[in-house]
C-alpha positions as CSV (number, residue, x, y, z in Angstrom):
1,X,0.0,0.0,0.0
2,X,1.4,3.4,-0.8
3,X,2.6,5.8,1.6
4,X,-0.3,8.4,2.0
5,X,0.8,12.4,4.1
6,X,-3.1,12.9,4.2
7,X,-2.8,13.7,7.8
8,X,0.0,16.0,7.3
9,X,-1.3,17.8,4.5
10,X,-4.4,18.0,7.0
11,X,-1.7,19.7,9.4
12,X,-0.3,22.3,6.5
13,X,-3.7,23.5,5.9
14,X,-4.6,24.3,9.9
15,X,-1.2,26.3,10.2
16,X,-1.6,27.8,7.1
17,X,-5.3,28.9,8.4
18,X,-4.0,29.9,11.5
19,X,-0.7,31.9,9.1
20,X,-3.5,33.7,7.4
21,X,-5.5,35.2,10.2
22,X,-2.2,36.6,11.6
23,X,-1.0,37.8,8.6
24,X,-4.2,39.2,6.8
25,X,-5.0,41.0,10.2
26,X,-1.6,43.0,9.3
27,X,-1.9,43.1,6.1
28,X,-2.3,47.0,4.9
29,X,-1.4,48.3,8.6
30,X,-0.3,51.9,8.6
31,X,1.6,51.0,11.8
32,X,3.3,47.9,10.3
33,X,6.5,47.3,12.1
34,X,9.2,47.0,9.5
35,X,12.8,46.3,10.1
36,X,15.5,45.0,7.4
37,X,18.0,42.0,7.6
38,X,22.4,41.8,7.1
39,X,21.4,41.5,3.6
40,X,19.0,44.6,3.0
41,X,15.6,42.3,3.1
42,X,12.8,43.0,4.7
43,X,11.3,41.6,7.7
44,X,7.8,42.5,9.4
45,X,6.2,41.7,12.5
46,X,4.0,39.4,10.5
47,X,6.3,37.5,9.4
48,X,7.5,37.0,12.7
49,X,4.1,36.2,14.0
50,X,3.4,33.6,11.9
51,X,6.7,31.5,12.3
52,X,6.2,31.4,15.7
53,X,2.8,30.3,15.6
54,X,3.5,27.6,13.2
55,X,6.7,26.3,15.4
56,X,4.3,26.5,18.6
57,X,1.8,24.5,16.9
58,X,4.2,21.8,15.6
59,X,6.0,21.6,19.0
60,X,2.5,19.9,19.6
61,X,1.2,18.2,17.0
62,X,4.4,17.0,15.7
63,X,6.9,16.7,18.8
64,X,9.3,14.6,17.1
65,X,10.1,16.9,13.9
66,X,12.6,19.5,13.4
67,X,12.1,23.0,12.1
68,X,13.4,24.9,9.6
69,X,12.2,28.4,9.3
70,X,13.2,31.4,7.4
71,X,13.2,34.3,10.5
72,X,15.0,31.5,13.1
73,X,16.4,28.9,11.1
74,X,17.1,25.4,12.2
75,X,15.5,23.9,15.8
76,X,15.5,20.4,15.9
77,X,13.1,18.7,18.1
78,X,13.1,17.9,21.8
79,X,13.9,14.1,21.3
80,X,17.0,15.0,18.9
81,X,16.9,15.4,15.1
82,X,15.0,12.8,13.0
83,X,14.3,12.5,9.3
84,X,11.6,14.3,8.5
85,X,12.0,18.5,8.8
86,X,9.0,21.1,8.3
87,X,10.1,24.1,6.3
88,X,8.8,27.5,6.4
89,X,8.4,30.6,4.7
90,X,6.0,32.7,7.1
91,X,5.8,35.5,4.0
92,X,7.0,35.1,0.6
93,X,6.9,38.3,-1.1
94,X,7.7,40.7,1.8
95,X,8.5,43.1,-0.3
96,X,5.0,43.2,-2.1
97,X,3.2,42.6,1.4
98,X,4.9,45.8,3.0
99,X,4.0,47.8,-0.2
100,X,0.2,46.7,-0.2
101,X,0.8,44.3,-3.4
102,X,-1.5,41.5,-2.5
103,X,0.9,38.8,-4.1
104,X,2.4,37.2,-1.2
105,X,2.4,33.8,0.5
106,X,2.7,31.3,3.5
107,X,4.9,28.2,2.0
108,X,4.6,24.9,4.5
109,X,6.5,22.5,3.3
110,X,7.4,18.6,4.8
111,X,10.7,17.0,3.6
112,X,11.2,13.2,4.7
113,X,14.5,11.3,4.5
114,X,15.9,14.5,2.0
115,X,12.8,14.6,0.2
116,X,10.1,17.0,0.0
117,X,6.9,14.8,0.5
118,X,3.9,17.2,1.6
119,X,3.6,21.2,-0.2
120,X,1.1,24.4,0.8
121,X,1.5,27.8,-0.6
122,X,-1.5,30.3,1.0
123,X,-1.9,33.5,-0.4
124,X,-4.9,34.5,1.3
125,X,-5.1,38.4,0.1
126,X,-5.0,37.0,-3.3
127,X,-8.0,33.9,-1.8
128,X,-5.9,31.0,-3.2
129,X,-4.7,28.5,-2.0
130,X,-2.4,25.1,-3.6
131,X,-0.9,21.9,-1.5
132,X,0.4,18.5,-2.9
133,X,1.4,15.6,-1.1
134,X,4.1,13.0,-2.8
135,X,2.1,10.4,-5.0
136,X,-0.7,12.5,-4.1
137,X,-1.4,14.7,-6.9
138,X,-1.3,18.7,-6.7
139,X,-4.5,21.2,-6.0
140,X,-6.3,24.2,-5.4
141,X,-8.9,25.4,-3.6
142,X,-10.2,26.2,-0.7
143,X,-9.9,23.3,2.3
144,X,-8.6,19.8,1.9
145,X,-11.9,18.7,1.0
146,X,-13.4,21.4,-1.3
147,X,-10.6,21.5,-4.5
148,X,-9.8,20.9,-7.8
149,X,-6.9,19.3,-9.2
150,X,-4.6,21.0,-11.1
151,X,-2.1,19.6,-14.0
152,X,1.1,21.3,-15.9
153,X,0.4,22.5,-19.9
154,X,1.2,20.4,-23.0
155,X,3.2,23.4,-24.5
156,X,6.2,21.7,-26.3
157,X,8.0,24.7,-28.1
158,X,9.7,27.8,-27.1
159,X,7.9,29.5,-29.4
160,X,4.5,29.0,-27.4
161,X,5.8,29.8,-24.2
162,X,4.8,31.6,-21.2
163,X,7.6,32.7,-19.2
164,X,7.4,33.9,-16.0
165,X,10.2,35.4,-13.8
166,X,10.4,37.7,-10.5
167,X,13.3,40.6,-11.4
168,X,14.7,40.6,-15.0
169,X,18.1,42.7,-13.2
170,X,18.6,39.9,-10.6
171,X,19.7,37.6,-13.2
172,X,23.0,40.1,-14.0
173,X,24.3,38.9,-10.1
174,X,24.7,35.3,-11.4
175,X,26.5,36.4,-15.0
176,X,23.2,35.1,-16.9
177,X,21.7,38.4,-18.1
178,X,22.2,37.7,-21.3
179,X,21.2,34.4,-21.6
180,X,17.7,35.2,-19.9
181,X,17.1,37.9,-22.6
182,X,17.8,35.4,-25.4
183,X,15.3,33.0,-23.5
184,X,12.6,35.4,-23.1
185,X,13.1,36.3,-26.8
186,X,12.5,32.6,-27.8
187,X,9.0,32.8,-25.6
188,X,5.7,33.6,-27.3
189,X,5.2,35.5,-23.8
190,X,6.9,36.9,-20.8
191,X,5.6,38.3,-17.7
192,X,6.9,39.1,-14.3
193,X,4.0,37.4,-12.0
194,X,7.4,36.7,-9.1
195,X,7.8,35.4,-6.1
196,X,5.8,31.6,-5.7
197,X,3.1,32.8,-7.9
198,X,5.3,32.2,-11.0
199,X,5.3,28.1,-9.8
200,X,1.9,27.9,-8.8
201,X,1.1,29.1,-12.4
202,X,3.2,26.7,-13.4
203,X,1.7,23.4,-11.5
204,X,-1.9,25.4,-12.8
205,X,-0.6,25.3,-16.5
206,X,-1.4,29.1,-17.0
207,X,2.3,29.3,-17.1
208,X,4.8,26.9,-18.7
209,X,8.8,28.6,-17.1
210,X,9.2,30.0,-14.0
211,X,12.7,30.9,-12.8
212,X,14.9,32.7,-10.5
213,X,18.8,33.2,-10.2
214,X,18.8,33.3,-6.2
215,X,16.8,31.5,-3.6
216,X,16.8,29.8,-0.5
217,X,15.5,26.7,0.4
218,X,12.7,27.9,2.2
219,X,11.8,30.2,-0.7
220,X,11.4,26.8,-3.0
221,X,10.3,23.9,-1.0
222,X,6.5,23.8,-1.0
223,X,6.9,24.9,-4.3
224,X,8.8,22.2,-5.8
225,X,6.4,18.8,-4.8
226,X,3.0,21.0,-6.3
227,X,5.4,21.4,-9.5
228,X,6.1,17.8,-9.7
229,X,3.0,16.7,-8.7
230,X,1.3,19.0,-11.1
231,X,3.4,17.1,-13.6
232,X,6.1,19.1,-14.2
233,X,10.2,19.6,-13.4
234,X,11.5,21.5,-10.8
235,X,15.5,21.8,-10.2
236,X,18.2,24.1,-9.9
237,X,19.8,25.9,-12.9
238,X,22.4,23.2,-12.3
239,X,19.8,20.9,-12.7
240,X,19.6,19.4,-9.4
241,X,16.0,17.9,-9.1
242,X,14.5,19.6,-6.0
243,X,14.9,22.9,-4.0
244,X,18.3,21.8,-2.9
245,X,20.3,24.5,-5.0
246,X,20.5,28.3,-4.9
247,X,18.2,28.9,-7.8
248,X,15.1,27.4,-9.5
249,X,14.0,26.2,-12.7
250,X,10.3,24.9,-13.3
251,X,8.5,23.9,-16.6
252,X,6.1,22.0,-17.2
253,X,8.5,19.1,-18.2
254,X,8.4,19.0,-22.1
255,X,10.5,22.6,-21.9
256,X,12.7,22.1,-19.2
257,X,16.1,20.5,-21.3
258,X,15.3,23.7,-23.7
259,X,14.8,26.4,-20.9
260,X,18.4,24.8,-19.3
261,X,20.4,25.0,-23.1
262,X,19.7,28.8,-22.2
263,X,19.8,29.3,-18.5
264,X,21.6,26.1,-17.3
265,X,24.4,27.6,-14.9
266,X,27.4,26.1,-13.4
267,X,29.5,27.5,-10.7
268,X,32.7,26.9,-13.2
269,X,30.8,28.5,-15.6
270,X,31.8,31.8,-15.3
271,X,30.1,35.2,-16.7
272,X,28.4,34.7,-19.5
273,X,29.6,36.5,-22.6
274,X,28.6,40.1,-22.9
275,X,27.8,39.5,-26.5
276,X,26.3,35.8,-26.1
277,X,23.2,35.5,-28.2
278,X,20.7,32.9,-29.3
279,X,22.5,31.4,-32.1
280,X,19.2,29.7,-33.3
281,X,17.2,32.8,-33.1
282,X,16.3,34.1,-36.6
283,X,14.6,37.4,-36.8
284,X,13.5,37.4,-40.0
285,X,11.9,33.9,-39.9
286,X,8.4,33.8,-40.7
287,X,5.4,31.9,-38.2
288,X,6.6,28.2,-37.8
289,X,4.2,26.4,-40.2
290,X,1.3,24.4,-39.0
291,X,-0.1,21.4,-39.7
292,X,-0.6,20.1,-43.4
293,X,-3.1,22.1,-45.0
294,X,-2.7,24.9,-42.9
295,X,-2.0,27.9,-44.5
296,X,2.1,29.0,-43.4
297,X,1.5,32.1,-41.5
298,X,-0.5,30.1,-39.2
299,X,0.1,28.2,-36.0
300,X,-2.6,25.7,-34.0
301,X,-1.2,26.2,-30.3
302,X,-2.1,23.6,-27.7
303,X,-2.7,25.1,-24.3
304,X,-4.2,21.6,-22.7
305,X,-3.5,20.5,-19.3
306,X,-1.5,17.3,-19.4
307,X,-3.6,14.2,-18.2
308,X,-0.8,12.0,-16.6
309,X,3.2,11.5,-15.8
310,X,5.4,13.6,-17.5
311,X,8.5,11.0,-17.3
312,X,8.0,11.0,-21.4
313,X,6.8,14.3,-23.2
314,X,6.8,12.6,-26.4
């Protein structure tokens, strides 16, 4: 019988009620307290209120798990450290969330023997809500009982892309500037949703690449199971499957190898050339023909949600 987190994904959605009362009860505050971290982010009250509610709560419902949380970092439990870890980001997007931009997030995610089994991103000012569970498939909706599922696209060319991204400058720090251009040339469309909304439109199939040159663990974990449950790939630009890197690439799976031949970043890499460009790009190409019959300027584009495993887009 397969493994089923039901009971924990149960657990993610009472903390991540209890996150959203705290936070949405901020949320707008004129006397927000607002202080900033050793590396210029942002840090609220909220978002201290809400990872200490969430570690008080799994001090009791779960006494044997350790803790990993963005505004304390790492507590194991009382009974010494054990295999499976909750991570959490108690606000995603504290930038937006101090400005009154109602794109931001509580991410709750469970990771079991190095594995992240058990996903919930809740953006309450936004009234959404997404959680996964490993084998489990990937949702939305409002409670554990009242959802829908929700399931990558079947886009298979650059060409009919969506591509979403959180800071377009951001990707100059890793060298990659260039390379990202190219990339969002090669897309039918970009936009800069950011943050854990990119991924969620992702898993949701609204969106088909969602990347970012720096992150942190906590920024990616309950992001990364509702990805691959949705159907899709998520890994580093290294392409390290998981939120185990620095950075993140998602696709819906047919469009990952093509996403990496552009953004795929080693360490040993170095900077990418000032004048790299896509080599394959032709500006003067016409539409990419359609099917037999079709007349050339015109394109049938396949937006579908896929229907099952990814392991082989063809």
């Amino acid at each position: 019988m397969a493994h089923s987190w039901n009971d924990d994904v149960r657990l993610a959605h009472v903390l991540a009620d209890n996150a959203d009362n705290l936070s949405m009860d901020r949320f707008g505050a004129i006397d927000l307290a607002i202080a900033t971290k050793p590396d210029l982010s942002y840090v609220t009250e909220s978002d201290e209120a809400v990872e200490d509610a969430i570690r008080r709560h799994l001090r009791t419902a779960r006494t044997r798990d350790d803790v990993l949380g963005e505004e304390h970092g790492s507590v194991q439990s009382a009974s010494g450290p054990h295999e499976r870890r909750w991570i959490v980001d108690p606000i995603d997007g504290t930038s937006n969330f101090v400005r009154g931009v109602p794109v931001w997030a509580t991410l709750i995610a469970l990771e079991e023997a190095g594995e992240i089994v058990v996903g919930c991103v809740s953006a309450p000012a936004l009234g959404r809500r997404w959680w996964a569970s490993k084998g489990g498939g990937a949702f939305t909706g409002k409670s554990f009982m009242h959802a829908r599922e929700i399931r990558c696209s079947r886009v298979a060319d650059l060409a009919d892309a969506s591509l979403s991204y959180s800071s377009a400058a951001s990707w100059e720090d890793i060298g990659q500037a260039s390379a990202f251009a190219a990339l969002a040339r090669r897309c039918w469309r970009t936009r800069g949703y950011g943050d854990f909304w990119s991924y969620m439109l992702v898993a949701e199939g609204a969106v088909d690449i969602a990347a970012e040159p720096e992150l942190k663990v906590w920024d990616m974990a309950a992001l990364d199971v509702i990805v691959r449950e949705a159907g899709g790939r998520f890994t580093s630009l290294a392409g390290e499957d998981g939120p185990w890197g620095a950075n993140a690439l998602a696709s819906n799976g047919r469009l990952h190898e093509a996403a990496m031949a552009y953004l795929g970043h080693f360490p040993d890499d170095g900077e990418t050339p000032a004048d790299w460009r896509d080599e394959d790009h032709d500006a003067e190409a016409g539409p990419t023909p359609g099917p037999p019959g079709e007349p050339s300027n015109v394109r049938t584009l396949d937006f579908g949600r896929t229907v099952g495993p990814q392991d082989d887009p063809s």
